[in-house]
Structures are given as C-alpha cells and as structure tokens.
Backbone bond lengths (Angstrom), bond angles and torsions (degrees), N, CA, C in turn:
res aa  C-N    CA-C-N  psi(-1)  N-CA   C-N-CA  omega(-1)  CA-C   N-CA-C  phi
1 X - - - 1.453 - - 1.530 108.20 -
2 X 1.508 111.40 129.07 1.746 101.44 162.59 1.188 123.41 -75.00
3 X 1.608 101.70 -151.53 1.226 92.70 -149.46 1.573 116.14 -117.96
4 X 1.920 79.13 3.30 1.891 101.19 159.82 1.702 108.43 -88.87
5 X 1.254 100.44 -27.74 1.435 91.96 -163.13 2.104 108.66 -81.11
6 X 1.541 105.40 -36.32 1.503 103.95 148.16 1.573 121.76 -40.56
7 X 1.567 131.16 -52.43 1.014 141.05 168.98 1.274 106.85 -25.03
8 X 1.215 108.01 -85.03 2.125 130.06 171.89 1.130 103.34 -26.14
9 X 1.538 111.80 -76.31 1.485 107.90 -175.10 1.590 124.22 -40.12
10 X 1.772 111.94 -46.93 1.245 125.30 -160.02 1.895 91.10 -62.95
11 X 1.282 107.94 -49.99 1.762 109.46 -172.84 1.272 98.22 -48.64
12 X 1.837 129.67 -54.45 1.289 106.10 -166.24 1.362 128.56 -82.22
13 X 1.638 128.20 -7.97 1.007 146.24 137.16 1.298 112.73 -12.96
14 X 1.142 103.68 -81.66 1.665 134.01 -173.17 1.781 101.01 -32.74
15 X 1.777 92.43 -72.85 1.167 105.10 163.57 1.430 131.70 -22.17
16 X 1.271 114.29 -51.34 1.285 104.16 -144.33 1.462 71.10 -102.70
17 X 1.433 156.30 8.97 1.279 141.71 174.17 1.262 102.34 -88.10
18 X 1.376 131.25 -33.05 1.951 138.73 -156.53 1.229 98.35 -93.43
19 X 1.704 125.33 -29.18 1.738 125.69 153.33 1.686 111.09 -44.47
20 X 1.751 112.87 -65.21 1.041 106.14 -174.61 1.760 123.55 -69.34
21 X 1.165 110.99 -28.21 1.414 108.58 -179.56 1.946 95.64 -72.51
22 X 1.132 107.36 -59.59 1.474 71.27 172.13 1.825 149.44 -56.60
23 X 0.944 99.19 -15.83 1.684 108.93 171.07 1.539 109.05 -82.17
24 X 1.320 101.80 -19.21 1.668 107.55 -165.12 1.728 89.64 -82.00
25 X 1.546 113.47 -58.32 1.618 117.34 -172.08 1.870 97.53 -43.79
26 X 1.501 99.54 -55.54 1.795 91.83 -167.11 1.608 106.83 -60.20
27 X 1.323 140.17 -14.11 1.325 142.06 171.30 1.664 107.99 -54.28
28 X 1.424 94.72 -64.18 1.708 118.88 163.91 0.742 146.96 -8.88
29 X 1.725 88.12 -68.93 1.845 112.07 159.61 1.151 125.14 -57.27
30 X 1.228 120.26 -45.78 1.389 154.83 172.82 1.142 118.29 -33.40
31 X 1.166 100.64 -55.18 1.981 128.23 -170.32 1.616 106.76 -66.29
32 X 1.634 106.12 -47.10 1.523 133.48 -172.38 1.471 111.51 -61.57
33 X 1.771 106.18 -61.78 1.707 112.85 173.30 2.177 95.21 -148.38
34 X 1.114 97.88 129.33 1.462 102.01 174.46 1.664 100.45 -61.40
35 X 0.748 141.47 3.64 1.452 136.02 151.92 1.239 131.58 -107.24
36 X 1.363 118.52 -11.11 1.124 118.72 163.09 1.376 142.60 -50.24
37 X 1.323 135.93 128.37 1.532 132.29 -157.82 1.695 107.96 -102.62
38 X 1.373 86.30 130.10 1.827 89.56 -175.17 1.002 129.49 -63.09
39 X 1.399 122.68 -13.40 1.536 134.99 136.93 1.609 123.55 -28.35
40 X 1.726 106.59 -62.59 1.048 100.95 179.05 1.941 131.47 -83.94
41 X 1.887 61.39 -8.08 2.299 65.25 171.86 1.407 130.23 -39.97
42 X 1.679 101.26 -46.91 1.286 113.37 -149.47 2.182 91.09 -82.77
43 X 1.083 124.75 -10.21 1.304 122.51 170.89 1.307 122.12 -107.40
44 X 1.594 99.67 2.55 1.548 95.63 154.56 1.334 123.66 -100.41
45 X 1.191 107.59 -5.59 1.717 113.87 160.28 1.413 137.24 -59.20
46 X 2.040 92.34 -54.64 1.344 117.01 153.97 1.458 106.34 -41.52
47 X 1.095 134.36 -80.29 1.319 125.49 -155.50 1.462 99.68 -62.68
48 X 1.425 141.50 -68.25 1.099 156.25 169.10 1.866 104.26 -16.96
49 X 1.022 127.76 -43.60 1.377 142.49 166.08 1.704 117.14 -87.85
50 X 1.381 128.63 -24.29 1.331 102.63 176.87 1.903 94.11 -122.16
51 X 1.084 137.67 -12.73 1.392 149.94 -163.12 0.820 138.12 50.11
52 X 1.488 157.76 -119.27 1.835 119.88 -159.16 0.992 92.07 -83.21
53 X 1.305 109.28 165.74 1.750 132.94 -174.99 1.684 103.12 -165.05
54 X 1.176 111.78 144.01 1.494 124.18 161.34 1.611 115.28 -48.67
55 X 0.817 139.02 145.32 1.798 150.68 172.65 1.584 95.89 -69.41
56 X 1.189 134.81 -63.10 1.333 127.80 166.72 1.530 124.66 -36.14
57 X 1.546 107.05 -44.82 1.543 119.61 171.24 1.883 97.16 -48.36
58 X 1.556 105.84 -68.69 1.727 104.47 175.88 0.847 130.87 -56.88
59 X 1.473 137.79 -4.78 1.337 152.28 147.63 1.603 122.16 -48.15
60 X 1.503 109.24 -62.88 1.588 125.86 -162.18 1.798 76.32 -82.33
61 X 1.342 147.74 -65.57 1.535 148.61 -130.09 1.803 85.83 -88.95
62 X 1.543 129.91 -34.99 1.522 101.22 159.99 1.446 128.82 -111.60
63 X 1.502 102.20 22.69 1.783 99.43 176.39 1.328 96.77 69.98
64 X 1.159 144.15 58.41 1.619 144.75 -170.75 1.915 97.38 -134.68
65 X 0.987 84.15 144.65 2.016 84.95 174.26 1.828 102.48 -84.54
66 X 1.210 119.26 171.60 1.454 113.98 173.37 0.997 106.20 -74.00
67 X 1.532 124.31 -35.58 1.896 114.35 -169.16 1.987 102.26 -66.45
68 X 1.065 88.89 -29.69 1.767 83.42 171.02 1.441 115.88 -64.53
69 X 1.079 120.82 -60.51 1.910 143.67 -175.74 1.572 97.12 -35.99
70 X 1.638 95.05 -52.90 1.579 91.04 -172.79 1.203 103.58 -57.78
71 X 1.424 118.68 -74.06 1.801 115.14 -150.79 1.634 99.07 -56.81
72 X 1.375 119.21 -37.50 1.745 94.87 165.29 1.289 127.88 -43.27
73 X 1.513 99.20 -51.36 2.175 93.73 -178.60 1.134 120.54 -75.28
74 X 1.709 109.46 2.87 1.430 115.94 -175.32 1.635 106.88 -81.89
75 X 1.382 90.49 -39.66 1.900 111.31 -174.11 1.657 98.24 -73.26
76 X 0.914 118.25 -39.26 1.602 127.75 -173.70 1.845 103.72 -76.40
77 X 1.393 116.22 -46.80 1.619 100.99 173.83 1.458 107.56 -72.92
78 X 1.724 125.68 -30.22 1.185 127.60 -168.37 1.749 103.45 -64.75
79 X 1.331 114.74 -21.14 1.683 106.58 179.05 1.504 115.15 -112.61
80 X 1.574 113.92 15.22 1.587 125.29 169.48 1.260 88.54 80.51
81 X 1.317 154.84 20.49 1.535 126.48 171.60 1.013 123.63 -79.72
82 X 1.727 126.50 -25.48 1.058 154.66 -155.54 1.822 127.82 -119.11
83 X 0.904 151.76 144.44 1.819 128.40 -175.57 1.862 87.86 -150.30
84 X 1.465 97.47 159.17 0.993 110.00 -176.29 1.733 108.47 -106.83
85 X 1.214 142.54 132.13 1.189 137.37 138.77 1.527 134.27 -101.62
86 X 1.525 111.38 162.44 1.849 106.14 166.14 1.963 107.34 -68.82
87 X 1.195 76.20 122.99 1.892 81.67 168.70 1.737 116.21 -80.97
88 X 1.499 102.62 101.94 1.269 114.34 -177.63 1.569 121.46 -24.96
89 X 0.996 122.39 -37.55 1.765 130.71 -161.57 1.702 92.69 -99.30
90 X 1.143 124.86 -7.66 1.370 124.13 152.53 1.376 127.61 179.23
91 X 1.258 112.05 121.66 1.671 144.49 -145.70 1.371 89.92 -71.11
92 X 1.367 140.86 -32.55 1.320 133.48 167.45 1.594 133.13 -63.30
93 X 1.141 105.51 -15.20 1.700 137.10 176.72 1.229 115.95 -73.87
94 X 1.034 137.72 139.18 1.453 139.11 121.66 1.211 152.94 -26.70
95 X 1.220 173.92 31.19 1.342 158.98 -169.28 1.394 117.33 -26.68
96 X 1.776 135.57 135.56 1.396 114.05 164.31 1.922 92.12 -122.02
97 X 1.547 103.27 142.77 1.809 90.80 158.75 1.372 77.16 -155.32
98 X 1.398 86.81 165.04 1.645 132.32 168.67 1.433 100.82 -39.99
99 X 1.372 134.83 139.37 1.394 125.83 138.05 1.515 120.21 -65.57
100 X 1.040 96.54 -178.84 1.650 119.28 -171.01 1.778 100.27 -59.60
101 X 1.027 115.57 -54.97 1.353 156.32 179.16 1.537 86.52 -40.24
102 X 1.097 104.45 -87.29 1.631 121.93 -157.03 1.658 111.09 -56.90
103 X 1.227 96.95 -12.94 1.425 107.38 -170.52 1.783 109.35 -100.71
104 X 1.386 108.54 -29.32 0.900 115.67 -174.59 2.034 103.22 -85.11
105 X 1.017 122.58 -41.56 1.173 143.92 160.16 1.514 103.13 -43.25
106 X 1.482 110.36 -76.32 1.933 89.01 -174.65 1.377 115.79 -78.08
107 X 1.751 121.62 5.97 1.445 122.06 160.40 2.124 109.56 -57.55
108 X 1.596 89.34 -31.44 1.772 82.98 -169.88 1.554 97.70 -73.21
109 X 1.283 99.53 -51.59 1.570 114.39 -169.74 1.635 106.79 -29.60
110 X 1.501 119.18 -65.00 1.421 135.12 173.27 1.268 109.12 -35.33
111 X 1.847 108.08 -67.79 1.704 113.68 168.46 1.550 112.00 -11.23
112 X 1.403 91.11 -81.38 1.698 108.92 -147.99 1.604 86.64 -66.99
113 X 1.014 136.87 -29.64 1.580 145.66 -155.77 1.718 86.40 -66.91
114 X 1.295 107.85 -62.73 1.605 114.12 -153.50 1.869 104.90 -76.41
115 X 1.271 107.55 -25.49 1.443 117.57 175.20 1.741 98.04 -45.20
116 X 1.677 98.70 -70.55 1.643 111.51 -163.11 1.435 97.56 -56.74
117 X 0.953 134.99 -63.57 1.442 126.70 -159.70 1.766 103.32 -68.42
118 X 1.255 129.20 -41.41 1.512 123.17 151.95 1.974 111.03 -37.12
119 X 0.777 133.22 -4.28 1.655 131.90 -135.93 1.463 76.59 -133.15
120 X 1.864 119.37 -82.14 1.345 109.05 -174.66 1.059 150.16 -73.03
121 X 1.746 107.43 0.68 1.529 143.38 153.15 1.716 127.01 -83.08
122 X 1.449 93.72 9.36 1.768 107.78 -167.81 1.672 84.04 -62.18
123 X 1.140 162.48 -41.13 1.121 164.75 -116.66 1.930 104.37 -104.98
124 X 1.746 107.98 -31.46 0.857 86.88 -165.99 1.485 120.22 -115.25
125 X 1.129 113.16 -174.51 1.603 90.32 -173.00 1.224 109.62 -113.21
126 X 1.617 118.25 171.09 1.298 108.51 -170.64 1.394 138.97 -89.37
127 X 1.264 91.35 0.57 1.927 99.92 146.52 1.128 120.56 -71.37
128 X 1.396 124.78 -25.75 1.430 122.87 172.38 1.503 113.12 -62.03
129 X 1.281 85.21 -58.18 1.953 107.35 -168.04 1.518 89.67 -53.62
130 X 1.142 143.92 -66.88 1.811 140.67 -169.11 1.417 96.87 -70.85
131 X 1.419 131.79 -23.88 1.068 108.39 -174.90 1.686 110.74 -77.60
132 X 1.817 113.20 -26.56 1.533 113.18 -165.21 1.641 91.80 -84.56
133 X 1.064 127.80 -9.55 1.258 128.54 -150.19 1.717 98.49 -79.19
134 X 1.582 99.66 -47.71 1.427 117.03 -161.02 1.901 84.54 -73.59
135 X 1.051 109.92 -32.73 1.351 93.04 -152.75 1.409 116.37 -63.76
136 X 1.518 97.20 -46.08 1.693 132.34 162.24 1.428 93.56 -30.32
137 X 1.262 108.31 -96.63 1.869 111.70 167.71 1.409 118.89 -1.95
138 X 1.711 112.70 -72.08 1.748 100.25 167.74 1.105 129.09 -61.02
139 X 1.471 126.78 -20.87 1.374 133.89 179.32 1.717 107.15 -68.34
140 X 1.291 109.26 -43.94 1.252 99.87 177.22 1.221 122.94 -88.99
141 X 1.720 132.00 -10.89 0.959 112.19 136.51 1.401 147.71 -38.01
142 X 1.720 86.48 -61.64 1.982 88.91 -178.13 1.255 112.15 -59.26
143 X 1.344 141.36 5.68 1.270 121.02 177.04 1.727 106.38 -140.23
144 X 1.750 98.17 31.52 1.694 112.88 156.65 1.684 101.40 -50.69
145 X 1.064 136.13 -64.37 1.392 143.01 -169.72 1.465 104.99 -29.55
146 X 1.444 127.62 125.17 1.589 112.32 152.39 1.736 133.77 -40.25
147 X 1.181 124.93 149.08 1.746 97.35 166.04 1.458 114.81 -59.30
C-alpha cells in the first residue's frame, strides 16, 4: 500500500473511531444520569478528574463559547452532578466540581468501561496494548497543531 492510499485508509479509520466514541460518550452519559447530555459528559469528567475550576477555565480547555459553558453547568447543577462554590482567591468567581454523587457514578461508569474494553482486547498482548497505546499517543501528538 502507498503512502496515499494508507492516508485514505488512516482518515477512514479515524472516522469510523469519532462515530464510535461518540455513541460510546452518549452511552456514558446515560449510565451516569438518564438525563444527562453527552455534551456535558465529557466536562463532568474534567471537573470530576481535576476539581474546582472556573467555567472560563472549561471554556478555553474545550473551545466552547461561555453562552455554551453556561447552559452546560446549568444542565449539570439542574441534575445535582455539579455544585457551585466562591473561589477563594476571588469572592467574585465561581468554583464548579463534581458532587460526591457524580463522582462516584462516573467512578462505576470507568469500572465497567475499563472491564469491557479489557474483555474485547483479551486477545492482545501487552506489548501490543503499550505498543498501540504509544503509538496513538504520537498520533495525537503530531497532529496537536491546528490545520
């Protein structure tokens, strides 16, 4: 195969992975709060994994406008996953984190998450698995850059 025709392939690859991760995130959400929006999944993780943060911080870290940010943390306090505090270093600020709840919830989610993909990778070995891992890794490096 050249090294256009790898190219092709690699796009539809790609492709057909950003189909499944998206159906997979809305599963996700799902799992976490049956109302939850798969939009906001992926920033309740963030927070849930690094902890309070400014709404602006979640803005610039997903390329999101603020009028978006809001109605996420709006949808996210509206289903308890999320709480608001004063951000100590300035009383005019916000804090957003995960509740207890929410955290404990996408702790299962992850669980069962990492089981299945352990389950449909039982096949491979773990030179493979570190080996695709790293590779993945450079792939998404080399193409950190915007177009």
């Amino acid at each position: 195969m050249n090294r256009a025709d790898s190219l092709r392939q690699l796009e539809q690859e790609v492709g057909v992975l950003v189909r499944r991760v998206k159906r997979v995130i809305g599963v996700r959400a799902r799992l976490v709060h049956e109302d939850l929006q798969p939009s906001s999944y992926l920033m309740l993780s963030y927070l849930a994994e690094h902890g309070p943060t400014r709404s602006s911080v979640i803005a610039e870290i997903f390329a999101i406008d603020k009028g978006a940010i809001s109605r996420q943390v709006q949808h996210l306090l509206d289903l308890g996953l999320v709480e608001k505090s004063q951000d100590p270093e300035d009383g005019r600020a916000s804090l957003l984190s995960a509740t207890d709840d929410a955290v404990r919830r996408l702790a299962d989610v992850t669980a069962h998450r990492r089981k299945w993909l352990d389950e449909q990778l039982g096949d491979w070995s773990a030179d493979e698995l570190s080996g695709f891992v790293a590779e993945l890794g450079r792939y998404n490096q080399a193409l950190s850059q915007p177009e």
